[in-house]
N, C-alpha and C positions, 0 to 999 in steps of 0.2 A: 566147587569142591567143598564148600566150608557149608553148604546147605549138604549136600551129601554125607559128610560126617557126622553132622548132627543127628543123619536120620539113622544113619548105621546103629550110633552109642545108644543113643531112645531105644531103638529096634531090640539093639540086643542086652539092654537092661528089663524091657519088658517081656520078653523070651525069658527070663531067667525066674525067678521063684516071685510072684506075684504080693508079695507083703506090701506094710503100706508104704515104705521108703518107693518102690519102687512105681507105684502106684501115682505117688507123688510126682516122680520122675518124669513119667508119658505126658500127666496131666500139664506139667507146667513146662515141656517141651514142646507140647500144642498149642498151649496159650501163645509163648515165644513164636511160633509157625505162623500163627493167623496174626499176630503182631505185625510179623514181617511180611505177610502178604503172599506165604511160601502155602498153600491152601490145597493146592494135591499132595505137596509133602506130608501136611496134618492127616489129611485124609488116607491118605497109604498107610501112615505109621497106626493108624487107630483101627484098621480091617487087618492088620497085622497082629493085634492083640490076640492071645490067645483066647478059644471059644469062651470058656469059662469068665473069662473078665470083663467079656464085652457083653455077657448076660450080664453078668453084675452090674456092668456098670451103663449098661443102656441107654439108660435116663442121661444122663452122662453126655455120653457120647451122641446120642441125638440132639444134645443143645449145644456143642460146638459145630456140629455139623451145621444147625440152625443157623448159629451167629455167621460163620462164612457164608450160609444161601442169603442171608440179609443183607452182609455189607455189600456184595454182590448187586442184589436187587438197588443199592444207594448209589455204587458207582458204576454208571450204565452209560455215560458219556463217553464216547472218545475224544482225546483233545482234536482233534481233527472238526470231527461234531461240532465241540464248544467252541472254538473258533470261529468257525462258520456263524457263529450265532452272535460271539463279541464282536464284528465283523458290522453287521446288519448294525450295529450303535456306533461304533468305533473302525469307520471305513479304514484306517489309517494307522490301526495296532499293527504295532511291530514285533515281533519274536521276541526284542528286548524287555517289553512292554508284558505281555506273555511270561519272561520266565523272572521276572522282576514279583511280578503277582504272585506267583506258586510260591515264591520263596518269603514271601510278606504274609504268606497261609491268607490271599484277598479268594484264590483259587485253591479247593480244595482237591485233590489229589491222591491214589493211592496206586502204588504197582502193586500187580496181583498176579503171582506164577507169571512174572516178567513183560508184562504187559501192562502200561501207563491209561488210569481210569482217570472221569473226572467224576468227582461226585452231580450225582444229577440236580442239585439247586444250585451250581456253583456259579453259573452263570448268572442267574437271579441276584443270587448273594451279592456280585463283583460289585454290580450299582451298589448295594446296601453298602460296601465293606471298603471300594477303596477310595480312596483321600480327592481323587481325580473329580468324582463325583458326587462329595460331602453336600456343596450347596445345595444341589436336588434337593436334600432333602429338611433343609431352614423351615422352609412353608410344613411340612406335615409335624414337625414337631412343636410347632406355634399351633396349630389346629388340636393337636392331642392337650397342649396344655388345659387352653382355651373348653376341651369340653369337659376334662376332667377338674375344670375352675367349676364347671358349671355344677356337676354331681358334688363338692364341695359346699359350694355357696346355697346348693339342696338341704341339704344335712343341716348348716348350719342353722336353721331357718326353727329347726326344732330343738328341744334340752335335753342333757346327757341322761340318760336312768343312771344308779348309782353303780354301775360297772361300765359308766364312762360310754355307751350305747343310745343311736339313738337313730331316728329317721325308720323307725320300724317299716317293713313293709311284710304280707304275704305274697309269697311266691307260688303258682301251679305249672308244677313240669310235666311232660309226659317221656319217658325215656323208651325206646322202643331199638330194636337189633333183630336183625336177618342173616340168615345162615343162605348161602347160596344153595341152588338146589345141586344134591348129586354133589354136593364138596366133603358128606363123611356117604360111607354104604347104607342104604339099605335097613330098615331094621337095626342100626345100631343107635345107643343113647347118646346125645347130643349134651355138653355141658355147658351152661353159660354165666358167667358171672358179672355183674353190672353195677354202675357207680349208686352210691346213697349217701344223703346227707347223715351229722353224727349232733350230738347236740353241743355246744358251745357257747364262750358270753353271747355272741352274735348269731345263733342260730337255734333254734328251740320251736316247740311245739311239730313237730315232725310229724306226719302222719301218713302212709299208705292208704292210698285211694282207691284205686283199681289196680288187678293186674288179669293179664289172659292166662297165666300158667300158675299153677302153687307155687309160693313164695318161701324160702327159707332164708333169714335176715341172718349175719357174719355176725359171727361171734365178739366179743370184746379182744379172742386170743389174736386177732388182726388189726391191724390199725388202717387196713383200705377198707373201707365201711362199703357193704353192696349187698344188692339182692342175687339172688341165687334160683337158674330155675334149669327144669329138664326137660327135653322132649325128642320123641324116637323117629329117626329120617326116612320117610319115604322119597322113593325113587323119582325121580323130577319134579319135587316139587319142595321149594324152598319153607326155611322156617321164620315164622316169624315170633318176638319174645318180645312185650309192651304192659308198662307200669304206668302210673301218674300218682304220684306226691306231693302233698305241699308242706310249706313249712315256712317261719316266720325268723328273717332276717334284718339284721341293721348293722348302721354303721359305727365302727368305732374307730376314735381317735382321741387322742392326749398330746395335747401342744409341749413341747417339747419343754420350755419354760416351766409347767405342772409339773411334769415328770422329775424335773431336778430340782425341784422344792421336798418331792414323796419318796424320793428315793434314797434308800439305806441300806448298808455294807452287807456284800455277799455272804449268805450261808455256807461258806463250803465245804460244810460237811453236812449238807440238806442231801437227800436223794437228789432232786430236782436239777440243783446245782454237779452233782457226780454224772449222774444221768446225760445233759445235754452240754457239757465242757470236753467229753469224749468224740476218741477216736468211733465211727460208726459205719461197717460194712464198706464196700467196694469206694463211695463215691463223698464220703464224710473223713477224710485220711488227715490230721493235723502232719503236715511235714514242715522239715526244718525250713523248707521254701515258702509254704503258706504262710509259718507263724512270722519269719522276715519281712515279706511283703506287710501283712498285715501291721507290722510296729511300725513301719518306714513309714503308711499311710496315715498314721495316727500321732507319730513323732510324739511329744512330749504330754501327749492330751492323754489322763488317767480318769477321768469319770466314762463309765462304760457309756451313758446317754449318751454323750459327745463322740466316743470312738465309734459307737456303732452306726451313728449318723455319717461319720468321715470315711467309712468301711462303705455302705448304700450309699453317700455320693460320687466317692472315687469306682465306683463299679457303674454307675449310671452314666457318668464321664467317658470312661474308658473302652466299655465293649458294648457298642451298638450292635441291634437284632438282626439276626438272618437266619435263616432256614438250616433248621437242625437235623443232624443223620440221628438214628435210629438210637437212642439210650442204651440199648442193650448189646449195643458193638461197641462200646463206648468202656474204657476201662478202670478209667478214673473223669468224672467229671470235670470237675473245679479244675485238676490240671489240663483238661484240652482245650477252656477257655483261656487261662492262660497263655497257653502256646501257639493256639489257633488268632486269640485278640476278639471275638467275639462270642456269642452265647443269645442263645433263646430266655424265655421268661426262667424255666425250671434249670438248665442251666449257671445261670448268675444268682440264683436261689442258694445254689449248693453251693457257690462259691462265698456268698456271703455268709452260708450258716459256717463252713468252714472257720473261716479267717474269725469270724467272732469268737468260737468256741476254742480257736488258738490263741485269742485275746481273754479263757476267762469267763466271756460272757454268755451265759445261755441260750442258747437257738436251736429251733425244730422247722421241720417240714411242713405245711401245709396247701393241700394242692383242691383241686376241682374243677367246675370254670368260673371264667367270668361272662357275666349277663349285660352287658350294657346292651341295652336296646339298637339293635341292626349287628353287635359286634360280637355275637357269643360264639364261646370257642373256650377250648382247654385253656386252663391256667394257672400256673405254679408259683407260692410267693411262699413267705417264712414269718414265722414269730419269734423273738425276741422276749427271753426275760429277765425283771431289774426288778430288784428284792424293794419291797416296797411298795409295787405295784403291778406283778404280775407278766403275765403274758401280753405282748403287745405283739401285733399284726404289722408286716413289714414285708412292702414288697417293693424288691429293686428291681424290677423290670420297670414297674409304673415311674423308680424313681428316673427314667433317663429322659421322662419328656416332663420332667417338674424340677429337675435339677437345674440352680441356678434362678428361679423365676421365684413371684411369692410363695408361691406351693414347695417351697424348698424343702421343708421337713414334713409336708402333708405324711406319704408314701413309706417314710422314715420309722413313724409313731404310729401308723393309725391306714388305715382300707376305708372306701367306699361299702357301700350296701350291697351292690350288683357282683355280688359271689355266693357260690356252693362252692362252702367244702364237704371234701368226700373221704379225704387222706393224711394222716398224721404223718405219716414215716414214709420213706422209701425203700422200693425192695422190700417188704415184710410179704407174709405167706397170708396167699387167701383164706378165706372160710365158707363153705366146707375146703379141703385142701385141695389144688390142683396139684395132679401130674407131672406133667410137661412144663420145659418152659414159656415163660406168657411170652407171649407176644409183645409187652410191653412191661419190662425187667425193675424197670425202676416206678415210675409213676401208674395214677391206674386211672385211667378216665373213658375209654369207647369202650370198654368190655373184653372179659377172655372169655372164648372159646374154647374147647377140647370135646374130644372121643378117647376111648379104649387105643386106639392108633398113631394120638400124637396132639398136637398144638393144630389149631388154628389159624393161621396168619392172617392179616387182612385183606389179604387178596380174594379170603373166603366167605367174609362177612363185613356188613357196615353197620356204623349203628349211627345215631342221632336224638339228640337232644332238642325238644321244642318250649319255648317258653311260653305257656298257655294265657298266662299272668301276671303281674305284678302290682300290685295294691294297696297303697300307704296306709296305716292302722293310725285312725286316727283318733 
C-alpha cells in the first residue's frame, strides 16, 4: 500500500504542469524506487511521463533505466544458488549462520520488486569478508608485504631527483578494444574513448607511438586523460581500436620523519587548499558521520602528517578487499564502505580522501593501473597535500598489506614505480563529450563506448591493456 501511494503522488505531480519543482519530484522519487529495490514501480512511473518530458528528458531516463539493468546484471544469485555453493565449503552452515552473515553485510543482498537477490561475488566475498575465515588469509598478506618489501628495497637502491623521484623506468604499452560484431547497426559511427597517461612529478615524457585509427587527445576541460577514436560498423564483423605509448615513470616517496621537518601551516585561503577540503559530487560528501569518525580516529593528534597516516592505517585495518558491484549503482561511496565494512582499492580511496578533507587536509583522486609484473589490473589510490611539500601519493589499499610491518608508512607518503595514471578526479566529463552514460560512472579505466543509440556496456566490448616493457633509465 505505501509503495502504491508513492506512485499515485509522483504520478500525479508529474501529470500536472511540468516545471522544475516538479521535475525534481519524479527524479528523486525514482532515485527513492531503485533505492528500495521497487524497479517496475520506477519504471511505470517514468513511461507515465508525459511525451514532452520524456523527449526532454531522455538522456535522463535512459540512465536510470541503465542503473536498474546493472544492478540487475550484479545481483544474479538466488540465495538458494548461493547456498548451494557456501555448502560445497561449509557442509554444516546453518540458516543461523546464513542470516547472521546477511545482517554483518559478510553476504550481500538486495530485494528487488520483492524477490531476495545475492550479489554475484557474494559468495567469493564470504571467504574474503567473514571473521570465520580470517586465518586463510595470514599467509597471503605476509606474501604481499614481502614483495612489495622487495619493489621498496628497488627504489631505494637509487637517489631521489629533487622532487623527491626516483628508480626512473620507461614503460611501452599497447592499449587495444574491441567492439563485438553486430552490437551497434550497420553503417552507424561507433565512439570510443580510451585511458592515457597525463604528465606529473612521476610521470613525463609521454609520447604516442602508433595507433590504427585517427587520434584525437582529451582536452585539459577533463581530468580523465584518453585517447579518442571513430570508426563505422559493418555487419558481422567486429571492431577493432589499438594504440601503443610510452612514457617514463618513477617512484616517489618522503619518509614521513622528512615530511614533518618541511612542513608548514596551511594556506587556507590558497585555491588549492579551497579546492580539495570541499564537499565534491555524488561520492566526495563531508557528513556530520565522516567528519566524527574521522576525529575519533585521530583523537588528539593535530599535525595533518600524523592524522592523515592514522586515517590510511585505520582504513587498511578495518576494511579488507572483496569484489566490488558496479560504481555506478553505488550512491554514495565512502558511506557503503562504511555500512557494508569492506571496499576495493578505489573504494577506500574515496573514503580516505573524504575523512581527510573533513579533517582540513587536502586530497584528490588518482587512478590508472597498476603494473606489477604478473599483476596488472586497474587501480585507484589518492594524493595528499601538506604545505610545504606538495602533493604526496597515498594509497590505502596497498596500506592494508604494509600496515603494522616496517613498511608502515611506506603506502602512507609515497607509491612504488609500477603505475599509470590516467585520472585526476572522478565522475568528470569526457573529451570530446559523451552522450550516454558511461558505463563506468565514476572512475575511467577499460574504455567507453557509444553510438547515436546509447551506451555501450561491457557486455559489448573488451578491451586490454599489455605491458610491452619496462626499462630502468639508467
Amino acid at each position: 500500500m505505501k509503495t502504491k501511494s508513492i506512485l499515485t503522488l509522483a504520478t500525479a505531480a508529474i501529470m500536472g504542469v511540468m516545471g522544475h519543482a516538479a521535475q525534481a519530484s519524479w527524479q528523486t522519487t525514482v532515485d527513492q524506487m531503485i533505492a528500495n529495490g521497487e524497479f517496475k514501480n520506477a519504471e511505470t512511473l517514468m513511461k507515465k511521463l508525459p511525451a514532452k518530458e520524456r523527449k526532454a528528458q531522455a538522456v535522463r531516463i535512459d540512465s536510470l533505466n541503465t542503473i536498474m539493468d546493472r544492478i540487475r546484471k550484479d545481483f544474479t544469485l538466488t540465495p538458494e544458488a548461493g547456498l548451494e555453493k557456501i555448502k560445497e565449503r561449509v557442509p554444516g552452515v546453518t540458516d543461523a549462520q546464513i542470516q547472521r552473515w546477511k545482517e554483518l553485510h559478510k553476504i550481500e543482498y538486495m530485494v528487488i520488486d520483492g524477490k531476495e537477490w545475492w550479489f554475484k561475488k557474494s559468495v567469493g566475498n564470504l571467504w574474503l569478508l567473514a571473521d570465520e575465515f580470517a586465518t586463510d588469509h595470514a599467509k597471503d598478506k605476509e606474501d604481499d608485504y614481502k614483495y612489495y618489501r622487495n619493489h621498496f628495497l628497488q627504489a631505494m637502491k637509487s637517489a631521489p631527483d629533487a622532487n623527491g623521484v626516483r628508480n626512473w623506468s620507461t614503460v611501452n604499452i599497447t592499449f587495444s578494444l574491441d567492439v563485438k560484431a553486430d552490437a551497434v547497426p550497420a553503417g552507424e559511427t561507433v565512439r570510443v574513448w580510451m585511458p592515457f597517461p597525463h604528465e606529473t612529478l612521476r610521470q613525463r615524457n609521454i609520447k604516442m607511438l602508433a595507433s590504427d585509427h585517427d587520434v584525437t587527445m582529451s582536452e585539459s576541460v577533463s581530468k580523465h586523460h584518453t585517447v579518442y577514436m571513430e570508426d563505422v560498423a559493418q555487419k558481422g564483423k567486429p571492431l577493432h581500436f589499438e594504440y601503443t605509448f610510452s612514457y617514463e615513470v618513477g617512484e616517489r616517496h618522503i619518509a614521513k620523519d622528512d615530511m614533518l621537518t618541511m612542513l608548514e601551516p596551511y594556506d587556507k585561503n590558497s585555491e588549492v587548499y579551497k579546492r580539495y577540503t570541499m564537499s565534491e559530487g555524488r561520492h566526495i560528501v563531508i557528513t556530520d558521520e565522516i567528519r566524527a569518525k574521522a576525529k575519533e580516529i585521530v583523537g588528539d593528534e593535530t599535525n595533518p602528517v600524523e592524522q592523515a597516516a592514522l586515517l590510511c592505517m585505520w582504513i587498511g585495518r578495518t576494511f579488507p578487499w572483496a569484489g566490488a558491484r558496479e560504481y555506478s549503482t553505488l550512491a554514495n561511496i565512502p558511506d557503503y564502505v562504511l555500512t557494508n565494512g569492506h571496499g576495493d582499492c578505489g573504494q577506500v580511496a574515496l573514503l580516505y580522501i573524504t575523512m581527510c578533507r573533513s579533517l582540513g587536509i587536502p586530497a584528490r583522486w588518482e587512478s590508472g593501473y597498476m603494473l606489477h609484473p604478473g599483476y596488472e589490473n586497474y587501480h585507484d589510490w589518492a594524493e595528499t597535500y601538506y604545505e610545504g611539500v606538495g602533493w604526496v601519493p597515498t594509497d590505502p589499499s596497498f596500506c592494508r598489506s604494509t600496515v603494522d610491518t616496517p613498511l608502515n608508512n611506506y603506502y602512507v607518503t609515497g607509491i612504488d614505480m609500477y603505475r599509470l595514471a590516467t585520472n585526476e578526479a572522478v565522475g568528470d566529463v569526457l573529451s570530446p563529450s559523451k552522450t550516454y552514460i558511461r558505463s563506468e560512472t565514476v572512475d575511467f579505466q577499460p574504455g567507453e563506448v557509444e553510438w547515436k543509440g546509447g551506451n555501450l556496456y561491457y557486455d559489448s566490448f573488451g578491451s586490454s591493456l599489455k605491458v610491452n616493457s619496462i626499462i630502468p633509465i639508467r
